[in-house]
N, C-alpha and C positions, 0 to 999 in steps of 0.2 A: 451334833448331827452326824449320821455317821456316813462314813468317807462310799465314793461308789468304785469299784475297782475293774468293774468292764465283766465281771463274772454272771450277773444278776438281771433280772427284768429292769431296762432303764426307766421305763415307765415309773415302775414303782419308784425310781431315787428322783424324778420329777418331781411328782406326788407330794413327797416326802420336804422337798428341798421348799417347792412354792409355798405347802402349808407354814413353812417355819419362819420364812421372809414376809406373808400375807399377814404374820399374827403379830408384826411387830405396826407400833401407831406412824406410818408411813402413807405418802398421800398414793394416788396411784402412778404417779409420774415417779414419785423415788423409789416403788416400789418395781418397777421396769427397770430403773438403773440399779440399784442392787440385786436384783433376779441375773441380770447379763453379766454385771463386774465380781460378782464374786460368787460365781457358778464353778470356779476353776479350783477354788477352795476345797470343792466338796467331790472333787477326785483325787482316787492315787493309781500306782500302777499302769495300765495299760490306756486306762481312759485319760488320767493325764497325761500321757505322751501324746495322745488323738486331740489333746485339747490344745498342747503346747505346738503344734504342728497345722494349727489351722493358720491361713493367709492370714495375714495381718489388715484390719479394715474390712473382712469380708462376710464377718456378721452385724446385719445394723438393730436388730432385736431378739429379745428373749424368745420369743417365736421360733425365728430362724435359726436359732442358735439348739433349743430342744429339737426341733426339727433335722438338723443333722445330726444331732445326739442321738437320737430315735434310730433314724437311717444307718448310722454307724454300728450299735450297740447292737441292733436286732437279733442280730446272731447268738448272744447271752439268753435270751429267750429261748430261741430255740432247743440251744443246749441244756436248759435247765428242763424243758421241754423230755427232750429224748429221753434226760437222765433218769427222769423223775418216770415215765413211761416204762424203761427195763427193772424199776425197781417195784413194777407192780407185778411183776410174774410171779407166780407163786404154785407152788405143787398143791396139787388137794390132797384129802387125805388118803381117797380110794387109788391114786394116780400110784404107778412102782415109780423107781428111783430109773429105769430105761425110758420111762414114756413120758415122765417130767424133762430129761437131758434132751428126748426130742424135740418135743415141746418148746424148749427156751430156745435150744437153737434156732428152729425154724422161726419164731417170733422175732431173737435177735437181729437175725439177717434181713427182716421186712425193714430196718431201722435205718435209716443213714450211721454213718460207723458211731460205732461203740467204744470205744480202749479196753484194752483184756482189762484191767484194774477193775473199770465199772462191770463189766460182763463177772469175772468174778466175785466183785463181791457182792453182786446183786444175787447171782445162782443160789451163792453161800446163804442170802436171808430169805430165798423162796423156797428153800428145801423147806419138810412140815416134819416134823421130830415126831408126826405121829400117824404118818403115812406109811413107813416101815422100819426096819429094825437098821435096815442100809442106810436108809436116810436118814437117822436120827447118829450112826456110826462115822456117817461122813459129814456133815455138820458140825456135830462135834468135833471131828478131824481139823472141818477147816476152818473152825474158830480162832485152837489151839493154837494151828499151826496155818496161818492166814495164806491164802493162797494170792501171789501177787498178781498172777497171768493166769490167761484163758486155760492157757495148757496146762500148767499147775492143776489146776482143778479138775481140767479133763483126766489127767494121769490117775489125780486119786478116787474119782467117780468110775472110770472104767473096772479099777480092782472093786469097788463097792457093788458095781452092777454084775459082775462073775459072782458074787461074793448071796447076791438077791436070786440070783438065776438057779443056782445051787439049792437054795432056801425052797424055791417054788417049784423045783423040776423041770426047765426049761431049759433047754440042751445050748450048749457051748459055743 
């Protein structure tokens, strides 16, 4: 079964966890008591600290016990939420490499925060290699040479968009 570490939809290691304890030949009463006793098994990291940290005597069922798991975890949702949301921007192909970088920004900022890591390396896989000669130059730039932060990527898209402005005629 694999372990739940607080990253993930807790839902889903619910799921996950009830099927695997329902499919054993268990009556439904022993199947309550091993859902609750050995739910702690099937955390690491963050979620077991949140597990090892509960009162003692203050959950009296499997209910109550996903119940605060739910309550606790929700935030892993979310975030998987956001992440999975900035990594759908995407340049078109008729978009220049100026009115994509607008583009993301303004979309980024509609987002509860972001970390430059994800902002970067999400920019990095919405560029279109075949949108323009800039975009496919700086893409490949920032594959090579992986941009860690926001600014990283801003630095090398600014020379890329001087670089597209020149190309089409669009003053400086």
């Amino acid at each position: 079964m694999p372990k739940y570490d607080g990253t993930v939809n807790p839902q889903k290691h619910i799921t996950i966890y009830t099927t695997a304890v329902k499919g054993n030949d268990l009556t439904p009463r022993e199947i309550e008591y091993v859902l609750l006793k050995k739910f702690g098994e099937t955390l690491t990291r963050g979620a077991l600290t949140w597990y090892s940290l509960l009162p003692e005597h203050s959950i009296d069922s499997f209910e109550m016990l996903v119940d605060s798991f739910i309550k606790s975890h929700a935030g892993a949702r979310k975030l998987q939420a956001r992440k999975a949301y900035i990594f759908r921007i995407a340049q078109e192909e008729s978009e220049l490499l100026r009115e994509f970088v607008t583009r993301f920004q303004k979309e980024r900022m509609l987002l509860p925060a972001i970390s430059d890591e994800w902002a970067a390396e999400a920019f990095t896989k919405g560029l279109n290699l075949r949108s323009s000669d800039a975009s496919k130059k700086l893409k490949e730039s920032l594959l090579e040479f992986q941009a860690m932060t926001w600014a990283d990527a801003h630095n090398r898209y600014q020379y890329k968009i001087r670089i597209e402005d020149d190309q089409i005629g669009l003053p400086t």
